[in-house]
N, C-alpha and C positions, 0 to 999 in steps of 0.2 A: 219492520223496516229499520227501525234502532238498532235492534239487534243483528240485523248483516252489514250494515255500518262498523258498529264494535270488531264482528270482527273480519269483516274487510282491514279496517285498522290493524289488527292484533296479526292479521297472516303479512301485510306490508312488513309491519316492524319485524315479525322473525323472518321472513326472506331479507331484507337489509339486515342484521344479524348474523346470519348466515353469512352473506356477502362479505359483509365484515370479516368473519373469520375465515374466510375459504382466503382474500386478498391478505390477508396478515400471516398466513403459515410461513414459514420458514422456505424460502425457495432449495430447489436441489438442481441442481444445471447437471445436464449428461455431458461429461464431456468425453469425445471420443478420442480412447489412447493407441487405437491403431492408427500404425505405419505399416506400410508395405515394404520391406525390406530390413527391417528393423525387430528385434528378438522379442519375446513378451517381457525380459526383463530389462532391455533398454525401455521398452516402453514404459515402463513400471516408473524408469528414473526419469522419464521424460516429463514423466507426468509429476513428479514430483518438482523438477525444476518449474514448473511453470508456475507453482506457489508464490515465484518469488515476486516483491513488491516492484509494482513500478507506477507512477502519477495518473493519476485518473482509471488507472488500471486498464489501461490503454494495451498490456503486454506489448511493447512495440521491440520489436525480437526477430531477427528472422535467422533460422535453423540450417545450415545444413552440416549432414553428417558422411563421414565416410569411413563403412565398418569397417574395410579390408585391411584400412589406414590406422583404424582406433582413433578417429581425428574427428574433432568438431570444429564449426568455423559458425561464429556467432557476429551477426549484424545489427544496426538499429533500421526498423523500418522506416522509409523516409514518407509510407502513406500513414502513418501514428505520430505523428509529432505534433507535438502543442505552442502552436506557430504562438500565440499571443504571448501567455507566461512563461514558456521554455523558448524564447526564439533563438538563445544560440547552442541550443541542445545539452546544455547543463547534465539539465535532469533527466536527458535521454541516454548521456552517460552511465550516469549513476545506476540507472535501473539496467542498463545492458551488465555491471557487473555486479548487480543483486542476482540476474538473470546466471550470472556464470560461476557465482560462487554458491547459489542454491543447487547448483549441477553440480558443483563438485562434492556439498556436501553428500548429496543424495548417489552419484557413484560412490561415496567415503561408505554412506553407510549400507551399500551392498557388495563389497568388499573390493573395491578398485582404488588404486592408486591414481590421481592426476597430475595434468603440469598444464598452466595457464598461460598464455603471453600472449602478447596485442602487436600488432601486425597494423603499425602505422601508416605503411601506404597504401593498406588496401582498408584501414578503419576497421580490423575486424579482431575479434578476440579468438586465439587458437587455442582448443583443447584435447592436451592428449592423453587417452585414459589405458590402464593396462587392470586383468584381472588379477589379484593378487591372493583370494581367499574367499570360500563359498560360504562364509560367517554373514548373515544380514543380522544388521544390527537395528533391531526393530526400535529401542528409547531415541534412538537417532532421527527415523523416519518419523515418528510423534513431535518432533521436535520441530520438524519441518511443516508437518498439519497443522500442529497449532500456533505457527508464526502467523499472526493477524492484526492488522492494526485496530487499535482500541479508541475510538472515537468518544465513546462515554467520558461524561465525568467521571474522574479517581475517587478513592473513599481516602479525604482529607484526614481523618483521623491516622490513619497508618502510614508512617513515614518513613521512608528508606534509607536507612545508613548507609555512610559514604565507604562502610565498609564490605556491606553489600556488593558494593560494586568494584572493590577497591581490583581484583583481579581482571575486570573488563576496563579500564580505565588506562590509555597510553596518553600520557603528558603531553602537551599539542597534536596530539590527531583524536585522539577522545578523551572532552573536558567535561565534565561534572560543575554543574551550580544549581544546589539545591534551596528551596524556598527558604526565603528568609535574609539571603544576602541579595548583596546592591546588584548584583552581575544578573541574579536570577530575575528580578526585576526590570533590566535594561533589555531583556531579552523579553518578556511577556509585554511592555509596552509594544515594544518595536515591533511584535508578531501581531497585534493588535491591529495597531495601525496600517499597518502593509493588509491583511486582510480587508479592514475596513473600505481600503483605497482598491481594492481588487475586486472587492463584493458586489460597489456601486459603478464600476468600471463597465459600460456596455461591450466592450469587445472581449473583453474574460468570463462575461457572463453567458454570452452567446458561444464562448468556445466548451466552456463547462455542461452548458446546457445543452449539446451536441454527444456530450459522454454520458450523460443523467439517463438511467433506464428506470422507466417512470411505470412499470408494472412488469408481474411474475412474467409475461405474453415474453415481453419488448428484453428481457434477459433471457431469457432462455433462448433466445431468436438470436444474438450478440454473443452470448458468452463472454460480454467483456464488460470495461464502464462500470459505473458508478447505481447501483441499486440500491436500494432501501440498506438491506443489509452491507454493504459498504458505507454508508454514512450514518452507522451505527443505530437507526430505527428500525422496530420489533414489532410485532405483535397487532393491537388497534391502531397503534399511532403507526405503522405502517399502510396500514389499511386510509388512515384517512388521508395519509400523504399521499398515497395514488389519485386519492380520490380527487383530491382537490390543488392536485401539480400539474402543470400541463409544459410541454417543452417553450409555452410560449411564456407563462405567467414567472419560469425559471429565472427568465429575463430580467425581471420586474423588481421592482422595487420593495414589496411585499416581502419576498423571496430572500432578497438580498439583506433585509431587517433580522429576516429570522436566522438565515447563515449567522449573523454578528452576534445573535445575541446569543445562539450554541457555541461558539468558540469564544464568547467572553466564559460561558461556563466551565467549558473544557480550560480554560486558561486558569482559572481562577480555583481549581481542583487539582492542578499540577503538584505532584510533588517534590522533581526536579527538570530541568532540560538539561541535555547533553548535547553539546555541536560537536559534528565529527568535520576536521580539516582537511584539507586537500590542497595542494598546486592547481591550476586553475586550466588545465588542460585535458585534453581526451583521457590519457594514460593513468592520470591521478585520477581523474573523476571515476573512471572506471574502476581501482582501485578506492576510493571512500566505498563506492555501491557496495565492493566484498566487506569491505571492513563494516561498513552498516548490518549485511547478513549476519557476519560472524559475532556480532556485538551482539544484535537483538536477538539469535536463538540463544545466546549466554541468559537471557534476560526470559526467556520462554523457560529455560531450565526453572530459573527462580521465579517465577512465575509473577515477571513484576512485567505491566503493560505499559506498550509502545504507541506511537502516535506524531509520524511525523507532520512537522511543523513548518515548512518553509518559505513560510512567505515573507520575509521578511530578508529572504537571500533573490529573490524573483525580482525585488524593487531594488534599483541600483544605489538610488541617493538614501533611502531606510538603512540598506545593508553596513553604505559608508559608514551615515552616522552609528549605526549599532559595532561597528567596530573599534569605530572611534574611542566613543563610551567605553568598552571591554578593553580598552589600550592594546587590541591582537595583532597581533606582528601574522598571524598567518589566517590564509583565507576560510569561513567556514564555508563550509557545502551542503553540510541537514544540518537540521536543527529537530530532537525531539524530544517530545512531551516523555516523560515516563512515571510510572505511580501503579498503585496496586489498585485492582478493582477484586467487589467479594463476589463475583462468579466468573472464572477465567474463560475466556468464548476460544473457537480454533478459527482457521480461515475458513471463510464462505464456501471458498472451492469452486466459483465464478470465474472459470477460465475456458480458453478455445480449443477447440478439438487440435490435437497436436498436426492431426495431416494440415492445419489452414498455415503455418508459419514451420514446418521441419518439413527438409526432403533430400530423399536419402538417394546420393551416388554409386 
């Protein structure tokens, strides 16, 4: 009797074991890149653009193309906005021209020329591409996979010279303050803080926790949102974060402790922040988003990791006083973490099938 006890016990623990690892692998999302009207090598870019970063990873995007034209026309969705922390579309800015300058990279690197412009009465961003040369440039395409945000703590021991960056760095639209000075300082409080005030906040927690996909199932089902692998947990501690998350408990207070106490880590392993500026309108915002692309695969080259920061631009009176402090004459728009980690990860690849947001005239 002892002995079918023992191992009654012994077959539990390795089926929980098991469980364990099968909920901790690595998720893979299919995402489908057909389009009905569209070539396999737009598709190819289409699917590349959609690497590009946007808040909660909400992709809110919406595509249409027209080939006869060579012309894209690129929108924010108005059913993906993050009515609490983005209410006056900020950050839906930003990512529609993450969204437009990852497209352009990605026609760049299979051999087409672009031209961008934003179409202020109809809100939308115009793209017109021409083929110029049957050269794909594959270090390019790499560049675009492994743009990911780095949520891990950095390895404080290596630190990034200003020289490092000296080439990616324009003098009011992208500032450098690296650990150690007052500025880098005024900035790690005040991102603190605005967190903190966000974490415990019930109506950002419940909007967060509407984008949290809280198993391999519930992503793969979405293609979109916030999984494990986007708030940078792996392996068991994936596993037990499913286990023990629920979209209710997200809410809570619990929840809200341990958010604060991984971004006091992630703060406090920073090697620098970089705020990129902007004019305070659709056209500039949408403009930071490129200049954000174009900065952070500079920074994918050099393989130093990214990690935007903004909460501290989300809260009005934070924002004020953190200006203040920085005596800045001009508005920031991101704010991000950057530092070296010792194994470089690529994006997840947690995106939506291109037919759900592109359609082609």
């Amino acid at each position: 009797m002892k002995g079918r006890i023992i191992m009654a016990i012994v077959l539990f623990l390795c089926v929980s074991l098991v469980l364990l690892l099968y909920d901790g692998r690595k998720i893979s999302v299919d995402t489908n890149k057909k389009v009905e009207g569209l070539s396999e090598e737009l598709q190819d870019i289409f699917a590349l653009a959609a690497l590009a970063p946007s808040s909660h990873n909400v992709q809110s995007w919406i595509v249409d193309v027209y080939p006869a034209d060579n012309q894209i026309e690129i929108k924010i969705d108005p059913d993906r906005k993050l009515t609490v922390v983005d209410p006056k579309d900020r950050e839906m800015y930003i990512s529609l021209g993450c969204y437009t300058q990852t497209l352009a990279e990605a026609f760049l690197a299979y051999g087409y020329s672009t031209e961008c412009q934003y179409d202020a009465n109809e809100r939308k961003m115009v793209v017109s591409y021409e083929k110029d040369s049957d050269v794909v440039n594959e270090t390019a395409i790499s560049l675009i996979k492994h743009r990911h945000t780095e949520k891990a703590p950095f390895d404080k021991e290596r630190k990034i010279s200003g020289q490092v960056l000296e080439s990616a760095i324009i003098k009011g639209t992208i500032d450098y303050y690296e650990n150690g000075l007052e500025e880098y300082d005024i900035i790690k409080e005040a991102t603190m803080t605005a967190y903190e005030n966000q974490a415990y906040n019930q109506e950002a927690a419940s909007e967060l926790s509407n984008w949290l996909r809280l198993s391999n199932g519930e992503t793969k089902k979405s293609k979109d949102g916030l999984p494990a692998e986007q708030l940078g947990i792996k392996g068991v501690k994936k596993s037990f974060y499913y286990m023990f998350t629920n979209h209710d408990s997200a809410k809570g207070e619990n929840f809200a402790k341990q958010g604060v106490d991984n971004t006091k880590k992630q703060l406090d392993s920073a090697n620098a922040f970089v705020i990129i500026s902007a004019d305070n309108n659709e056209e500039s915002l949408i403009k930071c988003g490129q200049t954000t692309v174009d900065f952070w695969l500079q920074m994918v080259e050099k393989q130093i990791s990214v990690h935007p920061m903004s909460y501290a631009l989300e809260d009005e009176e934070i924002k004020a006083q953190m200006m203040k402090a920085l005596s800045s004459t001009s508005e920031p728009q991101m704010i991000l973490r950057i530092g070296y980690i010792k194994s470089y990860g690529e994006n997840a690849n947690i995106r939506r099938d291109l037919g759900d947001y592109i359609k082609v005239h």
